[in-house]
ZARO-990071 format. One line per 8 residues: number of its first residue (from 1); for each residue x, y, z negated of N, C-alpha, C. Coordinates in steps of 0.1 Angstrom, whole numbers, plus 5000, padded with zeros to 4 digits. Atoms other than C-alpha are relative to their C-alpha. Layout:
<nodes>
NUM) X/Y/Z/X/Y/Z/X/Y/Z; ...
</nodes>
This chain:
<nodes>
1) 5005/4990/5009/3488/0480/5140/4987/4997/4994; 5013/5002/5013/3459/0480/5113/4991/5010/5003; 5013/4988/4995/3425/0500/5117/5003/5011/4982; 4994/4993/5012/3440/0510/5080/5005/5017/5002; 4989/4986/4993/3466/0540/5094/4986/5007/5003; 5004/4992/4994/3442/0552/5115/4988/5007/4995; 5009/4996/5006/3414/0561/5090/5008/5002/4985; 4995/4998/5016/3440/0573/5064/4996/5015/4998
9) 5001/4984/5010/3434/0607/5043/4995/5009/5011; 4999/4988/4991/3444/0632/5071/4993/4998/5006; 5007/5000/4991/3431/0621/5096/4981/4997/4998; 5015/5000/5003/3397/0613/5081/4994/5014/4998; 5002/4984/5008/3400/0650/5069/4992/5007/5019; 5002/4999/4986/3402/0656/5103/4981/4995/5009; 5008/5006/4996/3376/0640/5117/4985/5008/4997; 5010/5002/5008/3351/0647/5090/4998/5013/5008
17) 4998/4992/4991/3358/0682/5105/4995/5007/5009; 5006/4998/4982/3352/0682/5138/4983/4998/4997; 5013/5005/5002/3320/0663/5128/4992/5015/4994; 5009/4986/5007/3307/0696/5105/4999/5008/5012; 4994/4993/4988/3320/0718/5135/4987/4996/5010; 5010/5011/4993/3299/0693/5158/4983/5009/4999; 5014/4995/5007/3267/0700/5136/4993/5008/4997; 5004/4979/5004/3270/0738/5125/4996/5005/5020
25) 5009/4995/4982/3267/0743/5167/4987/4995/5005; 5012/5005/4997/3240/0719/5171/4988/5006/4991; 5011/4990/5008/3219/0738/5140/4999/5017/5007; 4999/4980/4998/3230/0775/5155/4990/4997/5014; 5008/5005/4986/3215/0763/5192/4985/4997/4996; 5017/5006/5006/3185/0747/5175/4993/5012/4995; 5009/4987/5005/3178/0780/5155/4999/5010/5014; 5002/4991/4992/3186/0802/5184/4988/4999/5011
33) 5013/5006/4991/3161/0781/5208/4990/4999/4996; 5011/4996/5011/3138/0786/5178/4998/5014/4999; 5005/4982/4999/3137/0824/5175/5000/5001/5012; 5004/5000/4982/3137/0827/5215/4989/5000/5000; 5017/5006/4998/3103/0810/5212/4992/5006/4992; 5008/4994/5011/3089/0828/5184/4999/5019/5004; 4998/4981/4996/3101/0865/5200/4990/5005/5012; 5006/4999/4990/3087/0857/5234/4983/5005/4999
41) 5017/4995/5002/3049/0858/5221/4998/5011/4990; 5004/4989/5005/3056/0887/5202/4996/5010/5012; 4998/4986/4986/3067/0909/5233/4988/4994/5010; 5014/5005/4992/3035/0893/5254/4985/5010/4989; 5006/4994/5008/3017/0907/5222/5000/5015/5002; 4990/4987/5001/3032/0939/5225/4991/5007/5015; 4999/4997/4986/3025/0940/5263/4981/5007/5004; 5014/4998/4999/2987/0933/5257/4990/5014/4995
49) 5003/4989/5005/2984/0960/5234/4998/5014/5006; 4998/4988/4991/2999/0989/5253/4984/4996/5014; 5010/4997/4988/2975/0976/5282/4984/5003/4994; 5013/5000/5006/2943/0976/5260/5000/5020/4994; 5003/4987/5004/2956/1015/5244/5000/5010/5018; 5003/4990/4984/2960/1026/5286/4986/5001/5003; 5013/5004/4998/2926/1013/5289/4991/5010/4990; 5008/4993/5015/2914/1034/5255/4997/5016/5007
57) 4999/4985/4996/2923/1070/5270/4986/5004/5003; 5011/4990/4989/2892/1075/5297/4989/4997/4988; 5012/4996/5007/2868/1070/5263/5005/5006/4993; 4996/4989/5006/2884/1092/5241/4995/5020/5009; 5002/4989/4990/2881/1122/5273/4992/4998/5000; 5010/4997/5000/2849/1124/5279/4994/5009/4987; 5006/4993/5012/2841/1133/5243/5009/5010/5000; 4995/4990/4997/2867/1157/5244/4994/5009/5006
65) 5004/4989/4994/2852/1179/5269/4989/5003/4997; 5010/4996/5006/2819/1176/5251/4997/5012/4995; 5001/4981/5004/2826/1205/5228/5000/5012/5005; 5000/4984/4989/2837/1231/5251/4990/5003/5007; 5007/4996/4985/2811/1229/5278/4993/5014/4990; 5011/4994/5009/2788/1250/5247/5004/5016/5000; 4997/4989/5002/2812/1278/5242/5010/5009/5012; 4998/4993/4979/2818/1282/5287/4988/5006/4998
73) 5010/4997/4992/2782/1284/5291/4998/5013/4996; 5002/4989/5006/2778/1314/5270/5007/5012/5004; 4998/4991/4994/2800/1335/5286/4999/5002/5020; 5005/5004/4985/2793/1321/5322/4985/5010/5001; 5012/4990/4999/2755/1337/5312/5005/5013/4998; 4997/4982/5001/2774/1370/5305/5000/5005/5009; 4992/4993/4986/2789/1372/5339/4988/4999/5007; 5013/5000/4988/2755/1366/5360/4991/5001/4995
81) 5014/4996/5000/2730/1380/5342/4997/5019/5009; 5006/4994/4991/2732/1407/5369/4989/4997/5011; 5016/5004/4995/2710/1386/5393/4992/4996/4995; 5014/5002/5004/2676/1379/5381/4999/4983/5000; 5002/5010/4998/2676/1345/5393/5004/4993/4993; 4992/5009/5007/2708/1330/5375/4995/4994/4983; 5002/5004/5013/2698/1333/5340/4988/4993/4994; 5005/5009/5006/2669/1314/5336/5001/4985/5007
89) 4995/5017/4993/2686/1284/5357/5010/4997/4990; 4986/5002/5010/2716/1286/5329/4993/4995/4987; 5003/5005/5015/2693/1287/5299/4993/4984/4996; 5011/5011/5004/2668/1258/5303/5013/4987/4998; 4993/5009/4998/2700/1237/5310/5014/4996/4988; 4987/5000/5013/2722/1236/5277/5009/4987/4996; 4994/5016/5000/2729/1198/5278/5007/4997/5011; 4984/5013/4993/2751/1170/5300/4998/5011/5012
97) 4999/4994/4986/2742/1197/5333/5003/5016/5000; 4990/4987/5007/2752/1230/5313/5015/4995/5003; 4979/5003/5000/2789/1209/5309/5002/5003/5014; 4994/5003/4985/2789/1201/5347/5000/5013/5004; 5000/4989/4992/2780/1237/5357/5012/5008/4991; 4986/4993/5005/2808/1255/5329/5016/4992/5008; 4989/5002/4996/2834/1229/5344/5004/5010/5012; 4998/4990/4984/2833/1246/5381/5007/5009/4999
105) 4996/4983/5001/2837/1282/5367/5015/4997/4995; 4982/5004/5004/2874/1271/5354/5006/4996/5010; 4999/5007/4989/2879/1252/5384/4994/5010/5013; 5007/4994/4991/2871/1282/5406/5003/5000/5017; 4997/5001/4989/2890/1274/5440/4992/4983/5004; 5002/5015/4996/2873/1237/5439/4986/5001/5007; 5014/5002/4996/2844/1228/5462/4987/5004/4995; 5013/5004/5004/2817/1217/5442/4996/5012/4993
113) 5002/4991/5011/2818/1247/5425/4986/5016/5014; 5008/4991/4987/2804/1270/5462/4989/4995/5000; 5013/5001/4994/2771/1252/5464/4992/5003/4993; 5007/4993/5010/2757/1262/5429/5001/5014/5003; 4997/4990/5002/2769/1292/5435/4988/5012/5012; 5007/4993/4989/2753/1296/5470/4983/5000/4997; 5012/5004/4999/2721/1284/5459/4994/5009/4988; 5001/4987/5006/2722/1313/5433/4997/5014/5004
121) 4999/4987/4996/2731/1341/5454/4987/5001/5009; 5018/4993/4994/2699/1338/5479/4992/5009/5000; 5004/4993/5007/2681/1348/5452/4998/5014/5009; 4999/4988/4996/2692/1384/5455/5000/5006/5015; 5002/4993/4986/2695/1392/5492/4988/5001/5003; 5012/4993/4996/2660/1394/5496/4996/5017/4993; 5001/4991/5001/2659/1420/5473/5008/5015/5001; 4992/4987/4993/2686/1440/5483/4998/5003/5012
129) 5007/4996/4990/2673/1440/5520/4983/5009/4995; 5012/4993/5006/2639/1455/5500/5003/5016/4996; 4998/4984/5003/2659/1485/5484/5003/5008/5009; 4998/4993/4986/2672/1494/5515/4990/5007/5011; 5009/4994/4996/2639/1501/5531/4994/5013/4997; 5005/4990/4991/2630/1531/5521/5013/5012/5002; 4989/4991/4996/2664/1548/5531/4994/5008/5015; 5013/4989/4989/2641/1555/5564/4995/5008/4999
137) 5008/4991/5002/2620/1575/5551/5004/5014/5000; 4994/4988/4999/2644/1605/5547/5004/5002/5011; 4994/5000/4990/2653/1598/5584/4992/5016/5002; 5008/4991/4993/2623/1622/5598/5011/5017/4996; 4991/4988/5003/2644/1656/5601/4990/5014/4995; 5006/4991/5014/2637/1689/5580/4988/5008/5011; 5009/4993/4996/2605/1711/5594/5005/5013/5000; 4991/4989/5000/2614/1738/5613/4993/5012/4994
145) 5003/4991/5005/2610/1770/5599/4989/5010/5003; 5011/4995/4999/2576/1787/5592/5000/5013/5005; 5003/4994/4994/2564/1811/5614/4999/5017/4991; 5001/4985/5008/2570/1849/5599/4985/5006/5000; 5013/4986/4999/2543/1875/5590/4998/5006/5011; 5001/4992/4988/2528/1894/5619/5001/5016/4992; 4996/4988/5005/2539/1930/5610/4995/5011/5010; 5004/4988/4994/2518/1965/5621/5015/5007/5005
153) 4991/4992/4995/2544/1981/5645/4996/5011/5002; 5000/4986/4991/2554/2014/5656/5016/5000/5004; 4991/4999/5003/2584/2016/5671/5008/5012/5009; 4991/4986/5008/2610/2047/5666/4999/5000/5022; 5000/4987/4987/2615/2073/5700/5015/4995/5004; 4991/4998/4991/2645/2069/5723/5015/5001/4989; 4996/4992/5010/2675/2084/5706/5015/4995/5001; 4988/4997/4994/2713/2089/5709/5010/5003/4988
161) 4995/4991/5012/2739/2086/5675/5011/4996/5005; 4987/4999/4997/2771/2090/5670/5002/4997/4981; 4995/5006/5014/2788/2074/5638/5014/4999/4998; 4986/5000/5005/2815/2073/5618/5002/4988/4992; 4999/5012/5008/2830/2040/5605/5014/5002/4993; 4992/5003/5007/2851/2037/5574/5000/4983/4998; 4992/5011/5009/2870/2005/5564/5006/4997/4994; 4989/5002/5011/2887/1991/5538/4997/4984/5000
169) 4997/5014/5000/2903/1953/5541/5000/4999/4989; 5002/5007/5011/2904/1926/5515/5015/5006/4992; 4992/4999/5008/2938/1936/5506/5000/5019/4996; 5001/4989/5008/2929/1975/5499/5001/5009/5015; 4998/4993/4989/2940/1988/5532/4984/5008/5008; 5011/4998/4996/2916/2017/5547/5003/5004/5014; 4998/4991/4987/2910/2033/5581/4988/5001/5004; 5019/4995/4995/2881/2049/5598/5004/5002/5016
177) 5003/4998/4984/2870/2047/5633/4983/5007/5004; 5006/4998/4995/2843/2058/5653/4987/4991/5007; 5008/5005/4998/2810/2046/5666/4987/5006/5006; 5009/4993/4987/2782/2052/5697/4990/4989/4993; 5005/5009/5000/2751/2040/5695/4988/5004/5011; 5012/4997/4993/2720/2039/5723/4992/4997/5000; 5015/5008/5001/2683/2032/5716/4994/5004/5014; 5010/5000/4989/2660/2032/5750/4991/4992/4998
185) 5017/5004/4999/2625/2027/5742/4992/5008/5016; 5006/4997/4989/2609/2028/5777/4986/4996/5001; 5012/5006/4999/2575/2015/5765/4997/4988/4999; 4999/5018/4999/2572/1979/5778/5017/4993/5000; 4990/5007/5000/2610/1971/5777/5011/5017/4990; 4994/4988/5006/2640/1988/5757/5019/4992/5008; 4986/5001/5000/2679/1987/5761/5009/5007/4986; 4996/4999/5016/2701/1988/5731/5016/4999/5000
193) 4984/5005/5002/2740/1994/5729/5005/5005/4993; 4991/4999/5011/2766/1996/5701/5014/4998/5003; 4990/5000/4997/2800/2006/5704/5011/5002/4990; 4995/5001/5007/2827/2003/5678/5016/5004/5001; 4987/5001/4996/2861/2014/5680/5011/5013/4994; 4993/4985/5002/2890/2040/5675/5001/5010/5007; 5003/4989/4997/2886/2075/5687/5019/5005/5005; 4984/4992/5001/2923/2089/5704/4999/5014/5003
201) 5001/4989/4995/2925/2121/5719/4992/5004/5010; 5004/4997/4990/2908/2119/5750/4989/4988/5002; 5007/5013/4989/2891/2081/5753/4998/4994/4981; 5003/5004/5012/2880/2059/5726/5004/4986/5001; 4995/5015/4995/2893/2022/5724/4987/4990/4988; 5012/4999/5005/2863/2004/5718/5003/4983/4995; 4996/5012/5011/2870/1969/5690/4988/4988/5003; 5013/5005/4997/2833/1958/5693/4991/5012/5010
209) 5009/4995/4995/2806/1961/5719/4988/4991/5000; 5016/5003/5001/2769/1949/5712/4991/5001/5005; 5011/4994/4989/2742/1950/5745/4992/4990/4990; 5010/5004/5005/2705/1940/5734/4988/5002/5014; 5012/4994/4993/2678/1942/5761/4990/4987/5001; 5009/5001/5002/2643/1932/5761/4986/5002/5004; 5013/5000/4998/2606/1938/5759/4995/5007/4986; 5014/4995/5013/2578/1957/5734/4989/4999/4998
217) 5013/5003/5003/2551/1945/5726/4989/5003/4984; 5006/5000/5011/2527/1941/5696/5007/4997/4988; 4992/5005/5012/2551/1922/5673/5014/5006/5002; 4984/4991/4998/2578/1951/5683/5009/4997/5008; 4987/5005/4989/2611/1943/5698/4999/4987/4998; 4996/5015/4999/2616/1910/5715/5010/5002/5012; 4986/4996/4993/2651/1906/5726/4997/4988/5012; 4996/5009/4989/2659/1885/5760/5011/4996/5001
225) 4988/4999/4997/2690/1888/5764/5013/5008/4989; 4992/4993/5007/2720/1897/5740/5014/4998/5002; 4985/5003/4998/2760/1900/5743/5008/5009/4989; 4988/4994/5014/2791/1906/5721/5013/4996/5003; 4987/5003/4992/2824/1912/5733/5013/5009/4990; 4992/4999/5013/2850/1917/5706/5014/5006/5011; 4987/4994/4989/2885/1932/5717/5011/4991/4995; 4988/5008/4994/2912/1902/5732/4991/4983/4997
233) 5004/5010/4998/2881/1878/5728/4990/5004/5014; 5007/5003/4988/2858/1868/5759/4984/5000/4994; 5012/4997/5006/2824/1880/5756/4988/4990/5001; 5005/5016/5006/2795/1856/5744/4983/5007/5007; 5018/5002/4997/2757/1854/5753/4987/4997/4988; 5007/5013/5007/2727/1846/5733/4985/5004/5008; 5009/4995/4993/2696/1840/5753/4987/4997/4995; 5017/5002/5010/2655/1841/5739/4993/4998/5006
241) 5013/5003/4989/2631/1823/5759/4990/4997/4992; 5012/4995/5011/2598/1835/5742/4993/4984/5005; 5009/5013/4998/2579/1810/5768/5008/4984/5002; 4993/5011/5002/2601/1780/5764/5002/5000/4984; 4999/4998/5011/2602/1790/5727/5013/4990/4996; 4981/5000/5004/2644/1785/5723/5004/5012/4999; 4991/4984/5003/2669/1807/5717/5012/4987/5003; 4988/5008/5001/2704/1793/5731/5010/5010/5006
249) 4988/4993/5000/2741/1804/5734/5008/4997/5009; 4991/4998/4995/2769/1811/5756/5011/4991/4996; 4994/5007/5012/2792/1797/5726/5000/4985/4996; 5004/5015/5002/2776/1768/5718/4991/4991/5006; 5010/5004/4991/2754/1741/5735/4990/4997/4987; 5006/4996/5009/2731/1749/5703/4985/5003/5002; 5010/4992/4993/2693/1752/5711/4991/5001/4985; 5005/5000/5008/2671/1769/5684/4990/4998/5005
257) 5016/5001/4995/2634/1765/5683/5000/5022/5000; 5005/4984/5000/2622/1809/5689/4987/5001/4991; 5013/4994/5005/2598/1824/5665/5000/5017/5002; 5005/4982/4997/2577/1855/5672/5006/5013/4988; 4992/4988/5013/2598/1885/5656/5018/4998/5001; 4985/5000/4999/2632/1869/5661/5010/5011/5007; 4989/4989/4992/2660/1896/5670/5015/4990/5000; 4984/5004/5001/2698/1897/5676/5008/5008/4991
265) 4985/4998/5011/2729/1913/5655/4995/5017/5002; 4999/4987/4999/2720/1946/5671/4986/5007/4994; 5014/4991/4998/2683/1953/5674/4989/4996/4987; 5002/5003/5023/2679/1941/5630/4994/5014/4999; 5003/4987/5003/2679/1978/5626/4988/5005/5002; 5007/4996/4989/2656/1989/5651/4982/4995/4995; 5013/5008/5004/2628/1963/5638/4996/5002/4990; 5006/4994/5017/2630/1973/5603/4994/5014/5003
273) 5009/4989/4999/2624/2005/5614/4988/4999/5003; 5020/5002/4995/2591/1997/5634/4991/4999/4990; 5008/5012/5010/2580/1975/5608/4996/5014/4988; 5006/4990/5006/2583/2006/5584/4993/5015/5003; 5004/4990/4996/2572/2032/5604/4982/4996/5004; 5012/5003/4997/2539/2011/5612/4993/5001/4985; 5007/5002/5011/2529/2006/5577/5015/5001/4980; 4990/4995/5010/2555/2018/5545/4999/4991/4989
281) 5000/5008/5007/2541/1992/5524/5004/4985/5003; 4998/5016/4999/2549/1960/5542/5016/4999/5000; 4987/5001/5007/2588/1968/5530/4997/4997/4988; 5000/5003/5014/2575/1959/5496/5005/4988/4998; 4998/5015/5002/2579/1922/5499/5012/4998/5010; 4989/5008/4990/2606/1901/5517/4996/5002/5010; 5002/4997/4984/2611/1906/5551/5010/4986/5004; 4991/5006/4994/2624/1872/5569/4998/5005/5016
289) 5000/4997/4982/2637/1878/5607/5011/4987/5001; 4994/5013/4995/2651/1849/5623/5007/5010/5017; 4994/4992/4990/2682/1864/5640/5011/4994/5007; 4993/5009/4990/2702/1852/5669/5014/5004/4998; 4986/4994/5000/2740/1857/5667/5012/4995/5009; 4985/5008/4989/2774/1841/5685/4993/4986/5008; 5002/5013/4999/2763/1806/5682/4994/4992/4998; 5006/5002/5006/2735/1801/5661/4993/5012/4997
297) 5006/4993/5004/2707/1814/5645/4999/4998/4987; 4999/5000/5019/2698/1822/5606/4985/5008/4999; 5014/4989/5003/2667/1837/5591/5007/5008/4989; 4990/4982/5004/2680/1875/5578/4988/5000/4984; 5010/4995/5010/2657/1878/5544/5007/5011/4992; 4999/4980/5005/2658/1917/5535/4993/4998/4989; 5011/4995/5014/2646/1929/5499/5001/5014/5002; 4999/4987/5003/2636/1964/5493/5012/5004/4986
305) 4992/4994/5012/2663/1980/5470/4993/5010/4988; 5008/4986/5000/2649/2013/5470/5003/5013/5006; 5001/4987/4991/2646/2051/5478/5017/5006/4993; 4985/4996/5003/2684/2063/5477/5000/5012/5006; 4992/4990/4992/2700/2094/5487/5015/4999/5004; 4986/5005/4992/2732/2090/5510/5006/5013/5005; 4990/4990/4997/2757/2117/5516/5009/4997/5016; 4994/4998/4987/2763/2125/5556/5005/5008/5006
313) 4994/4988/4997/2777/2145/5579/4987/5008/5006; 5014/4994/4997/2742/2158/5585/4993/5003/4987; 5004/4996/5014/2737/2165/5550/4994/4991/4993; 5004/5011/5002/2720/2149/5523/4988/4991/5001; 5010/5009/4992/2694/2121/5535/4992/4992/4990; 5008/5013/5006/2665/2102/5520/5001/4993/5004; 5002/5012/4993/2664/2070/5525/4994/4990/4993; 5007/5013/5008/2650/2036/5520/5011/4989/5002
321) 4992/5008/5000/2676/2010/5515/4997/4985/4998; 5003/5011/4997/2669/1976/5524/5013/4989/4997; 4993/5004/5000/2692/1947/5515/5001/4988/5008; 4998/5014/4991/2703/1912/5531/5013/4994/4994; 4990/5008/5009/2720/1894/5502/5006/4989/5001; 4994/5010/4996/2747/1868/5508/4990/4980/4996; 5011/5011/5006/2726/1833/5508/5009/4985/5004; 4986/5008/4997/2749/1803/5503/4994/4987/5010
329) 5004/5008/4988/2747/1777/5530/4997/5004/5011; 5003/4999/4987/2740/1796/5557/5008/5016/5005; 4992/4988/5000/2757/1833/5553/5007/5004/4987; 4991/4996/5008/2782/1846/5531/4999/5017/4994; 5003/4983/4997/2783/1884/5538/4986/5009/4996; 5013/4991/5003/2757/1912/5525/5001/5010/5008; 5006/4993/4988/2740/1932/5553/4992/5011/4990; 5007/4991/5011/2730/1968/5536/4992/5011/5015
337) 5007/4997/4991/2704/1988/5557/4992/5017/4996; 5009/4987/5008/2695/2025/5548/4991/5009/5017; 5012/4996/4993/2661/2037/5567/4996/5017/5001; 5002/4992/5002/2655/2074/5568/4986/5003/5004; 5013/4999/4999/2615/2081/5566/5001/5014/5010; 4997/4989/4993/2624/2116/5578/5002/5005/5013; 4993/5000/4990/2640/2109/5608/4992/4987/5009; 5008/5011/4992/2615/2082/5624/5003/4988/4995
345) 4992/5013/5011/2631/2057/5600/5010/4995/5008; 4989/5008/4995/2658/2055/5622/5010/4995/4992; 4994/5008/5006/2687/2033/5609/5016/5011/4996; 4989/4988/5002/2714/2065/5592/5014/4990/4995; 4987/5003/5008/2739/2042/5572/4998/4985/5005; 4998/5017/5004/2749/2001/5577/5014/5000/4993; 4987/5005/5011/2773/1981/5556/5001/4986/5000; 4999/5013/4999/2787/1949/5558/5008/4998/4994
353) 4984/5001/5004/2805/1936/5532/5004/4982/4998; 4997/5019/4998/2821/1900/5535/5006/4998/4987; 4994/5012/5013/2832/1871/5511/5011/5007/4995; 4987/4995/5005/2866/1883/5511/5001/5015/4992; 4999/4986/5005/2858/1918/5498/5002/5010/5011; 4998/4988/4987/2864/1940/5532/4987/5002/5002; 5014/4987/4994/2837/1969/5536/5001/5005/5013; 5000/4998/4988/2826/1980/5566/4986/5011/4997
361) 5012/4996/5000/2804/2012/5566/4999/5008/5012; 5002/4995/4991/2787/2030/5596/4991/5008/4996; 5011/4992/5007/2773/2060/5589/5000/5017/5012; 5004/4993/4989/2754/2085/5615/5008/5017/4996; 4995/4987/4998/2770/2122/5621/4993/5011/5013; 5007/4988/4990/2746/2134/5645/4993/4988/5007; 5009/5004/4992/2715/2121/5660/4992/5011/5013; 5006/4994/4988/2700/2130/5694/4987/4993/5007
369) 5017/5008/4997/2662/2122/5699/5000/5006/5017; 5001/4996/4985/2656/2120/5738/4987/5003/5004; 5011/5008/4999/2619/2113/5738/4994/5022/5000; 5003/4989/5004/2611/2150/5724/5008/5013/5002; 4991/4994/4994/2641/2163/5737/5006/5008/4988; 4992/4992/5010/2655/2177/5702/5009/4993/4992; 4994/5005/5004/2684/2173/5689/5005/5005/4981; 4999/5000/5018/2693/2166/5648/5017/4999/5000
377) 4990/5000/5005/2729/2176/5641/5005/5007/4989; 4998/4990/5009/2750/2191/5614/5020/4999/5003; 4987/5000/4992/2789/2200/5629/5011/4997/4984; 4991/5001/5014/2821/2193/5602/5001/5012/4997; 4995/4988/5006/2823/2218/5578/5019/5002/4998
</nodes>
């Protein structure tokens, strides 16, 4: 065979072929191994970048928080210009240590933010332990009550009444009962009883009973001893130790200081009379008496009203009517007191009328002077 054949037409076609085939792979490889190389220092480029903009952040932030700190601080001074101290530690500081103190207050559970805070508050605790000082001063308690007027006595004769009490409750309801009363002036001492109650047929059922006994001296009756025994209560005490100068109760473990003149519930009456029977003009002005009662004591201040006429069963009566007007904080009730000049100024009418509106009047129907042995009555017509 000939090398002719084998490089005829076709087969050279062939050949030629393969050979392009050959060369289009070896150019595609060549370019591919060529962009590879040119891509790789892009993405390295790429890589550097991002690490140089992570790196950028923490200076950008700072300037950021710049602006704000300006328009914290301003209301941070709003809130603590109650202590004295704060506000001129806020103002001088409006630059880089203004920012640091506005960050905290946003940040209020964090640390750093307690020790500014403490080094603020100090401050004030001194002067709030200052205002508190003089809260003492009001301790010292109230001065007790000034010693009454000494009053020209005389006081009234012996003497023996008999009274009639009308009532009428808060809700309208009336009824009348009956009423004893016993003065014993023996000179240097007296005895004093009051009895209150309803009248039946034969016996009297007695509601209230009122003992008083004592001494007389210059400044009139001075009680020692007084009791009050109400009907289905247990009867009470009040006792007046001139030389111990107290007055204490049965009732309560209560000890008053005693001033000269003080009476009890009963022997009020009894004293005004003195008082006006010694001298007619020292009812002109206030009369205080510092009077003992259940559980306590009260000062009684009487005004003169004036000269009344009162309708009894002894006919009609001059009188001088004395008042004891409700005084809030200490009594409620008005104590009414009619004096008869006529009659030794004994005590003809009382009246008590309480908060609630219920009256209570006692009013004499026959007096019996022992002393002179004559008796003042006038029988029902």
């Amino acid at each position: 065979m000939t090398p002719a054949p084998f490089f005829s037409p076709p087969r050279r076609r062939t050949v030629v072929f393969i050979v392009v085939i050959v060369l289009l792979h070896v150019l595609a490889l060549d370019w591919l191994n060529s962009h590879a190389g040119m891509t790789r220092p892009a993405q390295d480029v790429t890589r550097v970048v991002d690490m140089e903009l992570i790196a950028a952040p923490p200076k950008p932030l700072p300037v950021a928080p710049a602006p704000p700190p300006p328009p914290k601080r301003k209301p941070q001074a709003e809130r603590r210009p109650p202590p004295p101290p704060p506000p001129p530690l806020e103002v001088p500081l409006p630059s880089s240590v203004a920012a640091e103190l506005t960050a905290p207050p946003s940040d209020v559970p964090e640390g750093p933010v307690a020790p500014p805070a403490a080094a603020v508050i100090p401050a004030p605790p001194p002067q709030a332990a200052a205002t508190p000082e003089p809260a003492p001063a009001p301790a010292p308690p109230p001065p007790p009550p000034a010693a009454p007027l000494h009053y020209k006595i005389n006081v009234p004769a012996s003497a023996e009444f008999d009274m009639q009490v009308d009532r009428r409750d808060a809700d309208g309801t009336k009824w009348t009962g009956v009423a004893a009363m016993s003065w014993q002036n023996k000179g240097d001492n007296y005895q004093l009883k009051l009895e209150v109650g309803l009248s039946m047929l034969i016996t009297r059922i007695n509601l209230l009973v009122l003992t008083s006994t004592g001494i007389i001296d210059d400044s009139g009756i001075v009680p020692v001893t007084a009791t009050e025994k109400r009907k289905g209560r247990s009867q009470t005490a009040t006792h007046f130790n001139a030389a111990q100068k107290t007055i204490t109760f049965s009732a309560s473990t209560a000890s008053v200081p005693w001033l000269p003149g003080a009476q009890d519930k009963a022997s009020v009456p009894f004293q005004l009379a003195a008082i006006g029977r010694g001298d007619v003009n020292q009812l002109a002005g206030n009369i205080d008496i510092l009077v003992g009662e259940e559980a306590d004591a009260t000062v009684f201040r009487f005004k003169l009203v004036g000269e009344e006429e009162i309708e009894t069963k002894m006919g009609r009566l001059v009188t001088w009517h004395l008042s004891r007007p409700p005084k809030p904080g200490s009594y409620s009730s008005q104590l009414d007191i009619w004096l008869a000049p006529s009659l030794q100024w004994y005590p003809v009418q009382i009246r008590n009328t309480e908060a609630s509106g219920a009256l209570t009047t006692q009013t004499v129907s026959k007096i019996t002077v022992a002393a002179p042995s004559t008796t003042m009555q006038q029988e029902n017509k």
